[in-house]
C-alpha positions as CSV (number, residue, x, y, z in Angstrom):
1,X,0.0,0.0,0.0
2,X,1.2,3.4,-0.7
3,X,0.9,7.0,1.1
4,X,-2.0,8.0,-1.2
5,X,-3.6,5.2,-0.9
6,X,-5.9,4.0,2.5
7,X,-8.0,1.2,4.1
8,X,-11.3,1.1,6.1
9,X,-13.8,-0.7,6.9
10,X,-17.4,-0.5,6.8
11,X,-19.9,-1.5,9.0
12,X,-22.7,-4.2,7.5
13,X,-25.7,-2.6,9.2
14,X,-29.1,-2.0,8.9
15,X,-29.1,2.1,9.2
16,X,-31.0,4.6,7.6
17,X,-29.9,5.6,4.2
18,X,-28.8,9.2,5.5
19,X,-26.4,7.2,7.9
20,X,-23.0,6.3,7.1
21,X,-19.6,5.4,9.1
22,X,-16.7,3.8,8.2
23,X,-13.6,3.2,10.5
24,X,-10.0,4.0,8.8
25,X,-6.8,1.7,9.3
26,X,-3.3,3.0,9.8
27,X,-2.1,2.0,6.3
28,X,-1.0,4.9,4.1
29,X,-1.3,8.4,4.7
30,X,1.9,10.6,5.3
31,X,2.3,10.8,9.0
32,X,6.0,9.8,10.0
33,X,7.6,8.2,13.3
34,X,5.3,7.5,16.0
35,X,2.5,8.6,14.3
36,X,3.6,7.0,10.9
37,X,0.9,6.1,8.7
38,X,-2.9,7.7,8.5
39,X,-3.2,9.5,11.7
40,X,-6.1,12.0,11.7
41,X,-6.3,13.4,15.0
42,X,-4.3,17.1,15.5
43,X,-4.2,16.5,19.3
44,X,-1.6,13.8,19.8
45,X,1.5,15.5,18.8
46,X,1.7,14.7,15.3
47,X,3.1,17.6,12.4
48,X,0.1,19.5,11.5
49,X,0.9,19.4,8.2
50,X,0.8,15.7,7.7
51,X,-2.4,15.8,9.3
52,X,-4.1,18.1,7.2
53,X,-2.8,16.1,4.1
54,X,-4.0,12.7,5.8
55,X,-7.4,14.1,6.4
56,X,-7.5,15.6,2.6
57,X,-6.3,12.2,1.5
58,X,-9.3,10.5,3.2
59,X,-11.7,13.2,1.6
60,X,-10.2,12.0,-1.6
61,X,-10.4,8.2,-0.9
62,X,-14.1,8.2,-0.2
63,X,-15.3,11.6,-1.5
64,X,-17.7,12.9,1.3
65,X,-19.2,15.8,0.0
66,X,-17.6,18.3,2.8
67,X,-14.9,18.5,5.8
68,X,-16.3,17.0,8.6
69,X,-16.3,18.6,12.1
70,X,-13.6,16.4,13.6
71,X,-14.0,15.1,17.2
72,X,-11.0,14.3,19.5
73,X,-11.9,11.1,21.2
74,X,-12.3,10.8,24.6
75,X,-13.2,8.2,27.5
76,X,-16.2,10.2,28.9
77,X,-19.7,10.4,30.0
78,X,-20.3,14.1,28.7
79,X,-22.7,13.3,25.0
80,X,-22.4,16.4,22.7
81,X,-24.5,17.4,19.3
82,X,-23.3,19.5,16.6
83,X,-26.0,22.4,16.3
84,X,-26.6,24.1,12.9
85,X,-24.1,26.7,13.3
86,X,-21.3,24.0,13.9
87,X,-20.9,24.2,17.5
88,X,-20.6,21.5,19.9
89,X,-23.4,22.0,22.4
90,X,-23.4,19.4,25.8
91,X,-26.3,17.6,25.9
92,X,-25.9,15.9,28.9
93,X,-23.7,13.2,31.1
94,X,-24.5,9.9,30.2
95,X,-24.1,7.2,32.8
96,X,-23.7,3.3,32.7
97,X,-26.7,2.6,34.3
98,X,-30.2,2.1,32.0
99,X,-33.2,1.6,33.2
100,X,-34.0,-2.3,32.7
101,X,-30.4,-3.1,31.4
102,X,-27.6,-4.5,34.1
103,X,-24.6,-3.4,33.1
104,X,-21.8,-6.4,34.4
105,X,-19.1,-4.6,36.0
């Protein structure tokens, strides 16, 4: 595999049509060192630069239509909507106990 080229994987779900995901691998993209290979997230140390043409690349390989708000992963209860006007708005904290679920801890 080479830099420009990339690998996912998709889901087989049954979701409505308007909603898509995909989940990228580490092979190609232009990070180096460390971070060598597609690495998409600007928070982790990685040169800018290569992140911006990993994420371009990725536009490229599967053509969404526009740059996507891009979310920095966390391990969290806090659930958050994007709002019309592209801000992240904190809808509430969510909590790992539902009402007639056990969750096994």
């Amino acid at each position: 595999m080479t830099k420009t080229e990339i690998d996912y994987v998709t889901p087989q779900w049954s979701a409505p049509f308007h909603v898509q995901a995909l989940t990228t691998l580490r092979l190609g993209g232009y990070s180096q060192g460390d971070y060598r290979g597609l690495n998409l997230a600007d928070h982790v140390g990685d040169d800018f630069a290569r992140v911006k043409k990993n994420r371009s690349l990725l536009g490229s390989s599967i053509g969404y239509p526009a740059d996507p708000y891009w979310l920095e992963q966390v391990h969290g209860s806090r659930v958050v909507q994007l709002d019309a006007a592209m801000s992240l708005v904190l809808l509430t904290e969510a909590s790992p106990v539902f009402v007639g679920l056990s969750v096994p801890f």
